[in-house]
N, CA, C and O atoms as a DFTB+ gen file, in Angstrom:
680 C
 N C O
     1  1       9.172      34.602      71.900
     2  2       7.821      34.994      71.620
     3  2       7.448      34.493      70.237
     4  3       8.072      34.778      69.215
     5  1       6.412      33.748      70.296
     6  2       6.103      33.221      68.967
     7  2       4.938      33.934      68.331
     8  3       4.169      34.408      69.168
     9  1       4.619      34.126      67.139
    10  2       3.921      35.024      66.329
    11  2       2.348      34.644      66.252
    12  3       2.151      33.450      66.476
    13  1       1.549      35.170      66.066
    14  2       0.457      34.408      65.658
    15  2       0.425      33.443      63.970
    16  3       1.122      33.810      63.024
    17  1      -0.162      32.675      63.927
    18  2      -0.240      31.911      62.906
    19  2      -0.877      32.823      61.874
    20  3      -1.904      33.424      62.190
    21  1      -0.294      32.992      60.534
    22  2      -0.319      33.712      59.484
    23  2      -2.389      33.050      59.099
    24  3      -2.731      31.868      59.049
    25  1      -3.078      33.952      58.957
    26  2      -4.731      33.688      58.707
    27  2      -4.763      32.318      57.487
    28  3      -4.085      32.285      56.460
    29  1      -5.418      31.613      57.798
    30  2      -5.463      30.211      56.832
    31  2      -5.982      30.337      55.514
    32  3      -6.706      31.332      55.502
    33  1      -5.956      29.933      54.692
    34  2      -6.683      30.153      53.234
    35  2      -7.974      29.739      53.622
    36  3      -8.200      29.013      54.589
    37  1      -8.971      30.294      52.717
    38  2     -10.594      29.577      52.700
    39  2     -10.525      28.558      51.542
    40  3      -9.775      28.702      50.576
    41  1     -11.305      27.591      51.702
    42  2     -11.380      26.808      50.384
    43  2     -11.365      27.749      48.638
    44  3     -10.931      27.397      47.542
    45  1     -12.045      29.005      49.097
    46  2     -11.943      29.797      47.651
    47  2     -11.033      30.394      47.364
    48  3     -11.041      31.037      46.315
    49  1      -9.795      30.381      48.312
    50  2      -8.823      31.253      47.868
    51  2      -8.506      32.182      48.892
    52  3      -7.293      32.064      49.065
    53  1      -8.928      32.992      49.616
    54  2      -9.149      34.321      49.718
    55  2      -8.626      34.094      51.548
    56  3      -9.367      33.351      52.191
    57  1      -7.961      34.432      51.962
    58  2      -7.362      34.920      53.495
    59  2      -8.573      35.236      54.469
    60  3      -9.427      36.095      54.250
    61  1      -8.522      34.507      55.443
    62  2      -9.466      35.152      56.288
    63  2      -8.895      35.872      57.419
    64  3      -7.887      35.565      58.055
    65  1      -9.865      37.122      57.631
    66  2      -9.790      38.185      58.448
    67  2      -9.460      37.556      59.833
    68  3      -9.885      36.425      60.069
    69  1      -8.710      38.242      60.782
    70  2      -8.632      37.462      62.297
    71  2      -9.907      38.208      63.082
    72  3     -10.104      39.409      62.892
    73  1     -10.665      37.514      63.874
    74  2     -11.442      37.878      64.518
    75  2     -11.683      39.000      65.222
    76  3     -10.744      39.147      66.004
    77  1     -12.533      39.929      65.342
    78  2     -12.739      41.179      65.592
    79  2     -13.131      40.490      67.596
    80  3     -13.645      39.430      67.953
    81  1     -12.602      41.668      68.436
    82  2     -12.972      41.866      69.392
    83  2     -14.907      42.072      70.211
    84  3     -15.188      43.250      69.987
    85  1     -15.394      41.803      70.513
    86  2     -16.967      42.951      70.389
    87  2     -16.583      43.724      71.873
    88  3     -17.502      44.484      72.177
    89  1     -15.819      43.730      72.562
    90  2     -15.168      44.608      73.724
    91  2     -15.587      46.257      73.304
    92  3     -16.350      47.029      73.885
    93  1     -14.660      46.473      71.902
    94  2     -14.479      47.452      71.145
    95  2     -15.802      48.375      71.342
    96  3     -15.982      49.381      72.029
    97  1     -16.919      47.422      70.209
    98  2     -18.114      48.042      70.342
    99  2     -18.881      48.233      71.106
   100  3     -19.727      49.128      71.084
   101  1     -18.632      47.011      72.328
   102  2     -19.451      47.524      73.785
   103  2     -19.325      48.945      74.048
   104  3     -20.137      49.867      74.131
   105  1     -17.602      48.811      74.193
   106  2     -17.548      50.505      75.036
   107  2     -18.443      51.363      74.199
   108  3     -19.535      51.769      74.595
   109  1     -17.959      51.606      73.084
   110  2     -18.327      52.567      72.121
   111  2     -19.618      53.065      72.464
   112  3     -20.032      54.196      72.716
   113  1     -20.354      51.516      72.393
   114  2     -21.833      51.382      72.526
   115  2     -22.318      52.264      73.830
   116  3     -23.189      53.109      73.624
   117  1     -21.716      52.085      75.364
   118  2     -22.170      52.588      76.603
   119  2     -21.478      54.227      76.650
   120  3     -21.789      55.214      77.317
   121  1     -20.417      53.996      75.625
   122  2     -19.705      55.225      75.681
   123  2     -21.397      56.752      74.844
   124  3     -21.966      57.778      75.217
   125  1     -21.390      55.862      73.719
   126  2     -22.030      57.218      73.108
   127  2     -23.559      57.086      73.683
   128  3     -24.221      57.834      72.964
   129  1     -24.513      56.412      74.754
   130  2     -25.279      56.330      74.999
   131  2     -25.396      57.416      76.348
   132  3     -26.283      58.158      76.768
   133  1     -23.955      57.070      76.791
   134  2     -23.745      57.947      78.489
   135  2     -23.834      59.367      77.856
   136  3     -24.639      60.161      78.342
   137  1     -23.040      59.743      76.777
   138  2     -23.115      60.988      76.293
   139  2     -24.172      61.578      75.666
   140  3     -24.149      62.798      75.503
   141  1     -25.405      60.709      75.160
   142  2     -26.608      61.186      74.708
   143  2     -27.178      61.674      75.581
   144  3     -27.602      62.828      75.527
   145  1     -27.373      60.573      77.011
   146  2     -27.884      60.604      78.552
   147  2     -27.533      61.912      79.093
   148  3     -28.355      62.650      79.635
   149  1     -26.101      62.233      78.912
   150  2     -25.481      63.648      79.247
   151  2     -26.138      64.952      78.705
   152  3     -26.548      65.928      79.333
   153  1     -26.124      64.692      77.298
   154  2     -26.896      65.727      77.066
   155  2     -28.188      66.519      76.822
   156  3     -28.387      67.733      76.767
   157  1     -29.170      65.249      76.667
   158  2     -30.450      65.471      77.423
   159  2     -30.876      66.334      78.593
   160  3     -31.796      67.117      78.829
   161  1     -29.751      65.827      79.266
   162  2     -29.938      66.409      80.955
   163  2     -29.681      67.715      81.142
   164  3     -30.269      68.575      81.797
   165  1     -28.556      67.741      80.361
   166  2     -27.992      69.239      80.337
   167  2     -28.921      70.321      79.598
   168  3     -29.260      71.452      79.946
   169  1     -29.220      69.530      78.401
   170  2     -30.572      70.602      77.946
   171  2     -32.087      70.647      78.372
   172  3     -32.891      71.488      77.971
   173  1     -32.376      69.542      79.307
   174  2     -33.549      69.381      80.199
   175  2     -33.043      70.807      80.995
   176  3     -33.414      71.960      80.778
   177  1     -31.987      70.263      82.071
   178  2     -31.684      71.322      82.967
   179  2     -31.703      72.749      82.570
   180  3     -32.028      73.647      83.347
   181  1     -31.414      72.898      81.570
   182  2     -31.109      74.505      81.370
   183  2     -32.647      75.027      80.678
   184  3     -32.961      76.216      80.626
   185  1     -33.410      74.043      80.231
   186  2     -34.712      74.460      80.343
   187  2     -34.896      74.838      78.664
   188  3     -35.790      75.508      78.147
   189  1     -33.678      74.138      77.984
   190  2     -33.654      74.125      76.049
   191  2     -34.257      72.755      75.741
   192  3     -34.321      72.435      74.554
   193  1     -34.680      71.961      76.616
   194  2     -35.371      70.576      76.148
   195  2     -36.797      70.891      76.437
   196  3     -37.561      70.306      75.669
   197  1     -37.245      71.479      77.125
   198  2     -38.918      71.601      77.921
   199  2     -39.293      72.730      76.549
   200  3     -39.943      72.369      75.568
   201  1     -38.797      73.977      76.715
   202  2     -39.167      74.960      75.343
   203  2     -39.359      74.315      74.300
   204  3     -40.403      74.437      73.660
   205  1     -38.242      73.396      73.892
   206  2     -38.533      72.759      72.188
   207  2     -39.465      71.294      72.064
   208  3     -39.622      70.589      71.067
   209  1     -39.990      71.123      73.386
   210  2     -41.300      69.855      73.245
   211  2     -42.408      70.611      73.688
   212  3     -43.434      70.018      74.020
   213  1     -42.307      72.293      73.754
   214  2     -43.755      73.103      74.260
   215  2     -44.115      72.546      75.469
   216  3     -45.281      72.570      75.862
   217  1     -43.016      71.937      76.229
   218  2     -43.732      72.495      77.688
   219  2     -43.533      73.786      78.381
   220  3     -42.639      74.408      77.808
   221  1     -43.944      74.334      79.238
   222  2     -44.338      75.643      79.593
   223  2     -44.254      75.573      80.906
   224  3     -43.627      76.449      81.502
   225  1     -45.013      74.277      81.765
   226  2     -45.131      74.217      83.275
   227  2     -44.260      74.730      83.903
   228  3     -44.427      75.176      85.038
   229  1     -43.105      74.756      83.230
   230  2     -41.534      75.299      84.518
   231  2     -41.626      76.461      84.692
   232  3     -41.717      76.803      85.871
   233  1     -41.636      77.077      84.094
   234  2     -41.829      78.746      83.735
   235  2     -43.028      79.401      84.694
   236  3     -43.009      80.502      85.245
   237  1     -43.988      78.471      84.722
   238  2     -45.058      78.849      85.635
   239  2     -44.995      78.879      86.799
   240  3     -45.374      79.693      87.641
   241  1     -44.265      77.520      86.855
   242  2     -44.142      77.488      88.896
   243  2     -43.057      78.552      89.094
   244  3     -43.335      79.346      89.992
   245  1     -41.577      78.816      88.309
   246  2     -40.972      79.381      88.951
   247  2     -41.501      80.673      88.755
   248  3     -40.690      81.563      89.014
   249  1     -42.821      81.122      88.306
   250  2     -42.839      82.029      88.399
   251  2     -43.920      82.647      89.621
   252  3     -44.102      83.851      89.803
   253  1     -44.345      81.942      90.121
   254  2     -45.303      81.393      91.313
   255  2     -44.057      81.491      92.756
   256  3     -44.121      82.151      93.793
   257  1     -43.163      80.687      92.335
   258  2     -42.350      80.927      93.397
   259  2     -41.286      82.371      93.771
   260  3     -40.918      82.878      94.831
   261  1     -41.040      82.694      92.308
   262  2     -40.368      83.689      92.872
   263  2     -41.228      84.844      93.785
   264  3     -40.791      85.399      94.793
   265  1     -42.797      85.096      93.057
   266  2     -43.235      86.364      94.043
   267  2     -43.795      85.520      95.663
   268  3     -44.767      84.767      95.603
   269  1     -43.313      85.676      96.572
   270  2     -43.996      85.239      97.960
   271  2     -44.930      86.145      98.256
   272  3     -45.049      87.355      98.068
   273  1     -45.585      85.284      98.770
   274  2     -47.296      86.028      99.467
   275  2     -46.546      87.083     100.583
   276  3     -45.484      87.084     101.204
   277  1     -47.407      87.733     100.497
   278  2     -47.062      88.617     101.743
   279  2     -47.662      88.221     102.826
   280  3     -48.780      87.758     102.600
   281  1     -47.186      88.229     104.459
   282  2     -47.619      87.618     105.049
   283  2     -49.287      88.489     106.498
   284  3     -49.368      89.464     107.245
   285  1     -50.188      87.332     106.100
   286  2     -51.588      88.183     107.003
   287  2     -51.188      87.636     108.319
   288  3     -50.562      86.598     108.533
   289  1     -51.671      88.544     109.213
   290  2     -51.725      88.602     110.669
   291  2     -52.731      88.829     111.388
   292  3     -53.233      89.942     111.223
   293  1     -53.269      88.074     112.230
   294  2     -54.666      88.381     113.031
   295  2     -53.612      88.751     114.614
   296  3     -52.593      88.180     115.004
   297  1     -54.193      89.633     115.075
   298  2     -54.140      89.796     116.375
   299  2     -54.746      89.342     117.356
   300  3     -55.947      89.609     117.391
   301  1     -54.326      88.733     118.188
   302  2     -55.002      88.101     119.606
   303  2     -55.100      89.098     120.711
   304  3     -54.396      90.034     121.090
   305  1     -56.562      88.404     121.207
   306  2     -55.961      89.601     122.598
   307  2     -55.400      88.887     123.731
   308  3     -55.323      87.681     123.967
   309  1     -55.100      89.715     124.251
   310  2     -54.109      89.239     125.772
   311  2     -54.832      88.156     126.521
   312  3     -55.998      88.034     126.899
   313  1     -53.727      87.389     126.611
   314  2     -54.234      86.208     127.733
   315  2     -53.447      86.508     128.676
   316  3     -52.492      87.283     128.633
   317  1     -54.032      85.585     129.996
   318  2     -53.696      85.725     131.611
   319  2     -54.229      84.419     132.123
   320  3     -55.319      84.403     132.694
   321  1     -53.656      83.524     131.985
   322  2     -53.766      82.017     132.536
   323  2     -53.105      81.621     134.073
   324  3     -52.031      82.015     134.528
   325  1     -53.795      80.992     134.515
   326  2     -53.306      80.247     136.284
   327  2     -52.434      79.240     135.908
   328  3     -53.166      78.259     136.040
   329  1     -51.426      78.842     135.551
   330  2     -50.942      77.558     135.372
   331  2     -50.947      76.699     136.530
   332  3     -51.187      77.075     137.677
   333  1     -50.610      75.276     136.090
   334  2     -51.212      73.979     136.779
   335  2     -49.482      73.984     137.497
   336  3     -48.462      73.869     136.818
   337  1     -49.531      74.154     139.058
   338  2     -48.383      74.438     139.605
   339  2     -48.559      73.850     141.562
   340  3     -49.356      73.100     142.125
   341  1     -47.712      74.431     141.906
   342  2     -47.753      74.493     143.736
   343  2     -49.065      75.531     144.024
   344  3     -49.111      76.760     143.973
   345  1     -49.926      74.708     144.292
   346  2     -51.645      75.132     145.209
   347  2     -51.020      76.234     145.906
   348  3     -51.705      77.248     145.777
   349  1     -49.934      76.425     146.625
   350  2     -49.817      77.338     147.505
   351  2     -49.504      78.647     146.958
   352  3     -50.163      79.650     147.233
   353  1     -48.430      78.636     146.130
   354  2     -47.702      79.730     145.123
   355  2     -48.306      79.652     143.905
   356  3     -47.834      78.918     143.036
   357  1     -49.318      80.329     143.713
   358  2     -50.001      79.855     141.934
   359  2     -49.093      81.414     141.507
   360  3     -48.715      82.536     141.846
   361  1     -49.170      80.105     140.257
   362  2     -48.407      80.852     138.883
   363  2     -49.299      81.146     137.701
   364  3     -50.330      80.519     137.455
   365  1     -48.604      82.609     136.666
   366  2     -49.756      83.140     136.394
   367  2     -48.936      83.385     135.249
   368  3     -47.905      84.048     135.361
   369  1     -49.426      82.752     133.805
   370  2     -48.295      83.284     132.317
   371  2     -49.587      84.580     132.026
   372  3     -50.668      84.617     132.613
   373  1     -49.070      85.641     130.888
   374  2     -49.782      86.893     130.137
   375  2     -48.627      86.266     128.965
   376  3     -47.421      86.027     129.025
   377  1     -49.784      86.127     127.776
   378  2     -49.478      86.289     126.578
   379  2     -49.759      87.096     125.610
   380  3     -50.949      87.165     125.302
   381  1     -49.084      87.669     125.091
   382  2     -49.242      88.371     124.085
   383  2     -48.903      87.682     122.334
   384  3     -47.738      87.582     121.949
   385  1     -49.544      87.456     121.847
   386  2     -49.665      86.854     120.496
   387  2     -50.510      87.187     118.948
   388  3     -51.621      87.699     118.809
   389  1     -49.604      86.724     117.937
   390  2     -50.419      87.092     116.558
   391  2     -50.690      85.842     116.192
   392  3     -50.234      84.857     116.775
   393  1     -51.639      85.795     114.959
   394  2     -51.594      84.874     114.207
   395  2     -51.179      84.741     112.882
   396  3     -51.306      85.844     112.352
   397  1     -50.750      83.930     112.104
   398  2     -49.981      84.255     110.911
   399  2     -51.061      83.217     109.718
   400  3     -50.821      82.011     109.773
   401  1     -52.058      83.613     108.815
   402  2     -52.428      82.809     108.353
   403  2     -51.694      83.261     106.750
   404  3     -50.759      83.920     106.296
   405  1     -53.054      82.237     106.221
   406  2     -52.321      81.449     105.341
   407  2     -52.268      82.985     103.706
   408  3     -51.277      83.507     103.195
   409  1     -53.858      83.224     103.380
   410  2     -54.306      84.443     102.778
   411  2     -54.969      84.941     103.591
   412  3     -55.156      84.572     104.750
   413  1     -55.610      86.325     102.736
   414  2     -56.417      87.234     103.088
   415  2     -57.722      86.882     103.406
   416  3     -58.267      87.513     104.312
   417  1     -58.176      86.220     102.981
   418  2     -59.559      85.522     102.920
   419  2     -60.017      84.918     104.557
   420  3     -60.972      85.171     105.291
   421  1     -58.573      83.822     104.711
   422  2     -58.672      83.470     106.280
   423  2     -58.893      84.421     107.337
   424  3     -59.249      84.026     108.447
   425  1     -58.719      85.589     107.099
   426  2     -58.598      86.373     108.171
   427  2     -60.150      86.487     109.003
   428  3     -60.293      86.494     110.225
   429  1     -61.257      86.574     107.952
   430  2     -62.277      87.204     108.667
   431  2     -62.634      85.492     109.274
   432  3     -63.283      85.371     110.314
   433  1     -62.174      84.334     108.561
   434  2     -62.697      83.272     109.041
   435  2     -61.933      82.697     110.266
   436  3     -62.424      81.664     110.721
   437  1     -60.812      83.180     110.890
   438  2     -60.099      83.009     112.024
   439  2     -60.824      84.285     112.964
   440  3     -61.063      83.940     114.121
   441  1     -61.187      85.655     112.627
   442  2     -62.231      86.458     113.242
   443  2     -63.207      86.053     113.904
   444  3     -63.516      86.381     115.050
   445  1     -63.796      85.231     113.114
   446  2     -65.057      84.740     113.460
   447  2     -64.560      83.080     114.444
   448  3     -65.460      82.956     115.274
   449  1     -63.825      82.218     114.572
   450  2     -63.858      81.341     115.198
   451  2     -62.248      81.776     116.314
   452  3     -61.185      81.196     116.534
   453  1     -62.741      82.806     116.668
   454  2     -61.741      82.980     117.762
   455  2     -62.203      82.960     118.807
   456  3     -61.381      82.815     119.712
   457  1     -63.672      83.086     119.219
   458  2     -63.974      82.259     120.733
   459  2     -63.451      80.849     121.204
   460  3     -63.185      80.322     122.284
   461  1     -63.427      80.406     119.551
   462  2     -62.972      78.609     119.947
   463  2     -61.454      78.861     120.059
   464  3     -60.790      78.215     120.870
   465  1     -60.895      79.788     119.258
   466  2     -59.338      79.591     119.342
   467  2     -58.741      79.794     121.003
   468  3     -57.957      79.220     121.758
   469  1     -59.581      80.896     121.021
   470  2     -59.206      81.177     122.663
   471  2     -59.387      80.506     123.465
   472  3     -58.393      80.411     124.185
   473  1     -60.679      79.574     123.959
   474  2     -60.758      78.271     124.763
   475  2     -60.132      77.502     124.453
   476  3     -60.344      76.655     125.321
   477  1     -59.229      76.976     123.600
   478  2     -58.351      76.465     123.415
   479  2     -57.241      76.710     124.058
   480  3     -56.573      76.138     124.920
   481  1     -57.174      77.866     123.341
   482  2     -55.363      78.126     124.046
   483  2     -55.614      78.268     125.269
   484  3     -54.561      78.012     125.854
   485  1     -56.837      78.675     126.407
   486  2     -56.695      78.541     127.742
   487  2     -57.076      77.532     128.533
   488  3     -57.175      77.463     129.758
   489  1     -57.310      76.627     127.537
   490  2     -57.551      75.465     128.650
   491  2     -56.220      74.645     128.480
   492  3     -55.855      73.938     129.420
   493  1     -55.571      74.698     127.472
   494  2     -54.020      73.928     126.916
   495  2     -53.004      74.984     128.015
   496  3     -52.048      74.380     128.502
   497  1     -53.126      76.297     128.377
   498  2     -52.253      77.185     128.828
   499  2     -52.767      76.211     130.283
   500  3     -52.025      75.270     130.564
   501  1     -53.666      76.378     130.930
   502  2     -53.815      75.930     132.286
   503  2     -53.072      74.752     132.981
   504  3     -52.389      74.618     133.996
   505  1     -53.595      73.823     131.791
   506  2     -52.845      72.571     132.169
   507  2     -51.275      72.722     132.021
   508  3     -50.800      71.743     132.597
   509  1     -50.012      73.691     131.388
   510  2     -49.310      73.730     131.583
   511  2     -48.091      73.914     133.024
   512  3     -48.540      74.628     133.920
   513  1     -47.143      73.535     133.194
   514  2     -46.546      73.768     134.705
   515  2     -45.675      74.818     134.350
   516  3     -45.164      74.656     133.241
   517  1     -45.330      75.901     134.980
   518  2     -43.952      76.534     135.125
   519  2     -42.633      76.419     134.374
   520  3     -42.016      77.308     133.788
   521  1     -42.213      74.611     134.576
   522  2     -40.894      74.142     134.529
   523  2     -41.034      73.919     132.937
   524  3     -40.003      73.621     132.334
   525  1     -42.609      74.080     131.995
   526  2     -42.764      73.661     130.682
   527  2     -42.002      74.389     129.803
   528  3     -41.350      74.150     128.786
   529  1     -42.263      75.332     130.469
   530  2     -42.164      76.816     129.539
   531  2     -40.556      77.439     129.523
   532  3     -40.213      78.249     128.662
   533  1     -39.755      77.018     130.442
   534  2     -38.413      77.704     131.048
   535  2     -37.763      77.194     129.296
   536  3     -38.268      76.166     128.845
   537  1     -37.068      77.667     128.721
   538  2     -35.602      77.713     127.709
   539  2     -36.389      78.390     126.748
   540  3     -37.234      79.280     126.841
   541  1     -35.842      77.665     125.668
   542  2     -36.291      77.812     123.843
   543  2     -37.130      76.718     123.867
   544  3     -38.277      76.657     123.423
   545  1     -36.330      75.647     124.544
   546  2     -37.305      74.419     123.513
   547  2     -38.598      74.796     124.437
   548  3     -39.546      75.174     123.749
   549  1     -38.816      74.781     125.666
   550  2     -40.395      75.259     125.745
   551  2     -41.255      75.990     125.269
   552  3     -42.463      75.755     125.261
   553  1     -40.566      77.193     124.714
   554  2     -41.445      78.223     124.062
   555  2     -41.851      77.134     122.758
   556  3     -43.019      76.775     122.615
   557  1     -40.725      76.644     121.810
   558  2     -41.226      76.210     120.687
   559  2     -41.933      75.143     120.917
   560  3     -42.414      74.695     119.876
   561  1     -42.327      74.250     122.326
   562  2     -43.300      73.045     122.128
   563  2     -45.010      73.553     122.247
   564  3     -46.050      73.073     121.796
   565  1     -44.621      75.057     123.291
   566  2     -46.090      75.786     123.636
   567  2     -46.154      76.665     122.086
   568  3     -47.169      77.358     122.152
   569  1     -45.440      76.898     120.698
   570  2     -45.529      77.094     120.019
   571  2     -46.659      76.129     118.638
   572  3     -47.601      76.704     118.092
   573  1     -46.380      75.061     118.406
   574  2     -46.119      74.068     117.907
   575  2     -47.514      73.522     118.489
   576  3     -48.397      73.205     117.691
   577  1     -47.770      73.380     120.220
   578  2     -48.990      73.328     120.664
   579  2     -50.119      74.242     119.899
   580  3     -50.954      73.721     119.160
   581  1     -50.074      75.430     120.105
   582  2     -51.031      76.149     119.908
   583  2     -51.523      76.742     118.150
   584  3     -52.538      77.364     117.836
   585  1     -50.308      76.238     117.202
   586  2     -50.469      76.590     115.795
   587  2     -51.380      74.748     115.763
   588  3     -52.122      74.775     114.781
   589  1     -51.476      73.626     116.340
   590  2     -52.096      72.706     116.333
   591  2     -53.667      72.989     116.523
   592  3     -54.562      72.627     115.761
   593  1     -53.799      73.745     117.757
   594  2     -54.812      73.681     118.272
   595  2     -55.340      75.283     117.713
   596  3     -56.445      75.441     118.231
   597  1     -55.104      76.128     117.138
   598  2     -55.920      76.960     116.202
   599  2     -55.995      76.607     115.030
   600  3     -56.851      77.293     114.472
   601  1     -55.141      75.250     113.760
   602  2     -55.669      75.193     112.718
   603  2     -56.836      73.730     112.872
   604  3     -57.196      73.099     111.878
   605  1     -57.300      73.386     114.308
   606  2     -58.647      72.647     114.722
   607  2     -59.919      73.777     114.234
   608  3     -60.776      73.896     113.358
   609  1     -59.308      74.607     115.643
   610  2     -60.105      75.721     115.597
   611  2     -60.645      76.699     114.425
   612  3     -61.763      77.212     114.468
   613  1     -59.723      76.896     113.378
   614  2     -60.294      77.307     111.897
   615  2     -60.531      76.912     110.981
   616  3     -60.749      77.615     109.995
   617  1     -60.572      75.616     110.984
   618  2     -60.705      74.427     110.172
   619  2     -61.915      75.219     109.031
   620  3     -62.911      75.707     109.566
   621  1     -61.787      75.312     107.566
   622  2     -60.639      74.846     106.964
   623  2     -59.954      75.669     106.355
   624  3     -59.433      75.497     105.253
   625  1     -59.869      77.368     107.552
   626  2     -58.780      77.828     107.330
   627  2     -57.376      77.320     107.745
   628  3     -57.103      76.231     108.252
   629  1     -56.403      78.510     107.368
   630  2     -54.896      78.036     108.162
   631  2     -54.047      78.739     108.533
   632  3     -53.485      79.761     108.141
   633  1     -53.995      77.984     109.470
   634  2     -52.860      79.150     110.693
   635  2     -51.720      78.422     110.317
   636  3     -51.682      77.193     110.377
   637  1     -50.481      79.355     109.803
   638  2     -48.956      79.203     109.616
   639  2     -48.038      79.064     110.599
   640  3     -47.118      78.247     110.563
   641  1     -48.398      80.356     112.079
   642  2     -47.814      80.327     113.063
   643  2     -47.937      81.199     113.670
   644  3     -48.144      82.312     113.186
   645  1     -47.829      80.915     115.156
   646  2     -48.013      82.244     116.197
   647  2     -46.771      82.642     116.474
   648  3     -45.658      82.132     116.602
   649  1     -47.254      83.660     116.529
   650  2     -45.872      85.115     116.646
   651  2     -46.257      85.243     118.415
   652  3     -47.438      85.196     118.762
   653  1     -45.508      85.351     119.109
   654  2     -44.992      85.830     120.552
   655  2     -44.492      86.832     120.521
   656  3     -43.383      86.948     119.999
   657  1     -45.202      87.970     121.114
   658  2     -44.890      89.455     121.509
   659  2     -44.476      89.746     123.003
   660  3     -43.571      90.477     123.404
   661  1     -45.429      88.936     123.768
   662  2     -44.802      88.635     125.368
   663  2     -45.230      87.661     126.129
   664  3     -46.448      87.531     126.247
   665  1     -44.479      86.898     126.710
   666  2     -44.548      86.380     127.304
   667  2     -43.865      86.534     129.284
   668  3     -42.722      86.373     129.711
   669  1     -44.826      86.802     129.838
   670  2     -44.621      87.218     131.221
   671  2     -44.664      85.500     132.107
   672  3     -45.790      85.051     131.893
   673  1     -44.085      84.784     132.715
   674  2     -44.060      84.194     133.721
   675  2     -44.133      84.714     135.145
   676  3     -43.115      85.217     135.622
   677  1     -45.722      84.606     136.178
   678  2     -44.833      84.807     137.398
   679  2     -45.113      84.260     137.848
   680  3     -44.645      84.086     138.973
């Protein structure tokens, strides 16, 4: 193993240094940048970076989110539909259903456009067959149907979802 060559004189005398790596300072460089990056985040996250630049917004929403609305309910009255079936054996669904809106406010405005909600749901119930309605997934497509076709109908209130109290097939 042979040595490195002892550093050469400069014309003035004086030894020169052996060349520095810049490897060294890269890392260093990505090293203490990742850790600045780190801790930003960590004091973003914990909500000690937003306080000391006076933002406030976080505090608001979560405080928006923690209380949930309580939820309004309109009552429907009973339906009794012919479904679209065998001419010979007609079939006959009774529903029983709520409505779930959005606030308080909607309520009297789903009140008032529930002639339309109801021709709705019975002309969509008619055209249904028997075999639509049989499991879960039928209930949730005649679900899914009818929260469609009442937030037409209350436009520009909003219906969240209908609640099923009974449903009779015969």
């Amino acid at each position: 193993m042979s040595k490195p060559p002892p550093p050469s004189p400069t014309p003035d005398g004086a030894a020169e240094a052996p060349p520095k790596s810049g490897k060294k300072k890269l890392i260093l460089l990505v090293a203490s940048v990742l850790l600045l990056l780190g801790a930003a985040a960590g004091l973003w996250f914990t909500g000690i970076l937003p306080n000391l630049l006076g933002m406030k917004h976080g505090e608001q929403h979560h405080e928006e989110a923690a209380k949930p609305a309580a939820p309004v309910y309109v009552e429907m009255p009973d339906m009794v539909a012919n479904l679209n079936g065998d001419p010979r054996r007609p079939s006959y669904l009774k529903l029983q259903s709520r409505l779930e809106v959005a606030t308080t406010e909607d309520v009297e405005k789903v009140k008032q456009a529930m002639p339309r909600v109801l021709d709705l749901f019975q002309t969509y119930l008619r055209e249904m067959r028997p075999e639509e309605l049989r499991g879960s997934a039928g209930t949730y497509r005649l679900r899914e149907e009818l929260i469609a076709r009442a937030n037409v109908a209350v436009m520009p209130a909003r219906v969240l979802d209908v609640l099923f109290t009974q449903i009779l097939i015969q």
